[in-house]
C-alpha positions as CSV (number, residue, x, y, z in Angstrom):
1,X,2.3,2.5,28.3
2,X,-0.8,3.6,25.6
3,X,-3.2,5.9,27.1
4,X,-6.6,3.9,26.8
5,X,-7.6,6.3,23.4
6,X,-4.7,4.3,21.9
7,X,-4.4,0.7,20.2
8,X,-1.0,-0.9,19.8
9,X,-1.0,-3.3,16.3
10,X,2.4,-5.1,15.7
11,X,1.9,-5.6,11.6
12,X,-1.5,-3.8,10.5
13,X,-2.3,-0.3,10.6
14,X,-5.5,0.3,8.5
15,X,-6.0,3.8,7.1
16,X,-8.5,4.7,4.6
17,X,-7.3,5.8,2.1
18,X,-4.5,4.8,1.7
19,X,-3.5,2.0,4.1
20,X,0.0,2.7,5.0
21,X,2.4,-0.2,6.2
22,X,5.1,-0.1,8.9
23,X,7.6,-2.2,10.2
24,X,7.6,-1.1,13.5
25,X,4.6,-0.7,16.0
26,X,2.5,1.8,15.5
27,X,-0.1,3.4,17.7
28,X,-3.5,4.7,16.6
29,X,-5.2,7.6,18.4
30,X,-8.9,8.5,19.0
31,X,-9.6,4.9,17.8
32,X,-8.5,5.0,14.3
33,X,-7.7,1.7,13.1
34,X,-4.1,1.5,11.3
35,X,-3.0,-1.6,9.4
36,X,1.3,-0.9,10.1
37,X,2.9,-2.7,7.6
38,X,6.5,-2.5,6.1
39,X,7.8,0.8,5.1
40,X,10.1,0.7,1.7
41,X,13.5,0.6,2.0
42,X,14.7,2.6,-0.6
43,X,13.1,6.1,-0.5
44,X,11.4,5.8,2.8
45,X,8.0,6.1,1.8
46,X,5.3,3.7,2.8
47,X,4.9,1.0,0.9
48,X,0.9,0.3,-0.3
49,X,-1.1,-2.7,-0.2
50,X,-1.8,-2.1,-3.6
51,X,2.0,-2.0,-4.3
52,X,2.6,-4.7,-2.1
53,X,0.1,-7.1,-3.7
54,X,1.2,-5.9,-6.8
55,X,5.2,-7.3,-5.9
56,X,3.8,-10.5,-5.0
57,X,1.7,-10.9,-8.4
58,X,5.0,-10.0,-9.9
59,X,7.2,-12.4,-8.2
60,X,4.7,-15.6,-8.9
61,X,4.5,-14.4,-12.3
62,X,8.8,-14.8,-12.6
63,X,8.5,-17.9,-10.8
64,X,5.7,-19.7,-12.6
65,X,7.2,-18.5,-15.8
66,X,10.7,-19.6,-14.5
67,X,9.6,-23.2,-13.9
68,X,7.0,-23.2,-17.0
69,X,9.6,-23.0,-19.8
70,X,11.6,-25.8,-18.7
71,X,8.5,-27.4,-17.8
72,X,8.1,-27.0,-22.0
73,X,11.4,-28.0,-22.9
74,X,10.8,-31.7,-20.8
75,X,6.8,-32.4,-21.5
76,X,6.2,-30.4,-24.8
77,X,9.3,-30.9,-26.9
78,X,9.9,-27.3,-26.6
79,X,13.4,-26.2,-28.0
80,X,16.4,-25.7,-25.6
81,X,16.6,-22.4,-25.9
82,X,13.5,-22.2,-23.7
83,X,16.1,-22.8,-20.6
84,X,17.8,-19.0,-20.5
85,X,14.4,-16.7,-20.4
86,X,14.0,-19.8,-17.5
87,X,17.1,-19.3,-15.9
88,X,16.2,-14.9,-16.2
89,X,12.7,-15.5,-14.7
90,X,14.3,-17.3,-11.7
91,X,16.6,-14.9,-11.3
92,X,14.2,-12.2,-11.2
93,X,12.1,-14.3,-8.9
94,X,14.7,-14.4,-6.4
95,X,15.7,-10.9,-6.6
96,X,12.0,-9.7,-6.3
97,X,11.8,-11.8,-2.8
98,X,14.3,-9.3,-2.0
99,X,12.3,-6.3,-2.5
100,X,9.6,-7.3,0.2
101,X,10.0,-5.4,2.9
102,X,9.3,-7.7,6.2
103,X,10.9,-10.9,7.2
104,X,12.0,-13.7,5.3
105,X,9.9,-16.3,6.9
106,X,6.5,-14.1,6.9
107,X,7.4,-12.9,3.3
108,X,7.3,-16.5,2.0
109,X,4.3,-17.5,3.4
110,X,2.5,-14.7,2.2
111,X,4.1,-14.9,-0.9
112,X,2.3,-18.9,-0.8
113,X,-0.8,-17.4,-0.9
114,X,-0.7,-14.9,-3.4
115,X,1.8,-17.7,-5.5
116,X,-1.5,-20.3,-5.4
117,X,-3.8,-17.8,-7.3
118,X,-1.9,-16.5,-9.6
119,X,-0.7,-20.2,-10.6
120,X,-4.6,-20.8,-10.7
121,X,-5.1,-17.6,-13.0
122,X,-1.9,-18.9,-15.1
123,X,-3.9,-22.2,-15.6
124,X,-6.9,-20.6,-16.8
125,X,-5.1,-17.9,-19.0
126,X,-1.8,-19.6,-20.2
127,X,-2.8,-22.9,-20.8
128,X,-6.4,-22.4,-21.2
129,X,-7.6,-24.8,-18.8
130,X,-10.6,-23.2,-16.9
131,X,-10.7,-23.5,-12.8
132,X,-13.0,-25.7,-11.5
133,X,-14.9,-24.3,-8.5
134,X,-12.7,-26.4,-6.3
135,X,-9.6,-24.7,-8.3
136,X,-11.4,-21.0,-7.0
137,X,-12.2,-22.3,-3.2
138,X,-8.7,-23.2,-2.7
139,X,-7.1,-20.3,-4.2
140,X,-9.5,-18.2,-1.6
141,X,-8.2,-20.4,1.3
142,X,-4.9,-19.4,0.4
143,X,-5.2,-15.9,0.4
144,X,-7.1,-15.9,3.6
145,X,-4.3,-17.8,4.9
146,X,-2.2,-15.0,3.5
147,X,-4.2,-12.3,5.4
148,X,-4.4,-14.0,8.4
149,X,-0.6,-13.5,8.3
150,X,0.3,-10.3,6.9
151,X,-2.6,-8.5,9.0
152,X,-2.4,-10.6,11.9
153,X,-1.4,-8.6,15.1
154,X,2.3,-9.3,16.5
155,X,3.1,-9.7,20.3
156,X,4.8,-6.8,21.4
């Protein structure tokens, strides 16, 4: 039982600065507001939201570039060879989905969010094709939607 000076958040323990994240419940005294989200598993420091984001930019980046260069190959007349820097982005891609440190399930649909604007930014800076306002509205959505379920509290 939390004495009443204590809230219980399942995924979000906000900290300024920096925002630690957790996997496990966490408890925040005196009111202090935590986001708890998922601690790395290699060295056992916390992971940052800053690090976090940055592995998600990372990952869309490997798997926008995975699917772009065959993408070349097929539309573009782009030479064969295009296929194995492909076939190493993918790879990569699906290795970095590893690194994320929460569930499967919630890792991919954050990852969805984070995958729509960087495919939006890729637009604008790859193949210089500037967003249209509707482009920018929907990549916000997304990352709102993203949000909502990385920092969304869990049932206990």
């Amino acid at each position: 039982m939390l004495a009443r000076h204590e809230t219980r958040f399942a995924m979000c323990t906000l900290r300024s600065p920096p925002v630690r994240w957790r996997v496990h419940l966490s408890r925040t005294v005196r009111g202090t507001c935590t986001v708890a989200v998922p601690q790395s598993r290699t060295d056992g420091e916390a992971m940052t939201l800053a690090s976090t984001a940055a592995l998600f930019v990372l990952t869309a980046l490997a798997e926008i570039a995975g699917c772009y260069l065959p993408y070349l190959w097929l539309r573009r007349d782009g030479s064969p060879w295009l296929l194995g820097p492909a076939a190493i982005c993918l790879a990569a891609f699906a290795w970095l989905l590893t690194l994320h440190p929460t569930a499967a399930g919630r890792t991919y649909a954050a990852y969805g969010g984070v995958y729509v604007a960087v495919a939006i930014v890729w637009l604008w800076l790859v193949e210089g094709v500037r967003p249209t306002i509707w482009d920018l509205v929907g990549s916000a959505v997304a990352i709102a939607g993203m949000a909502i379920v990385v920092l969304g509290p869990r049932p206990s």
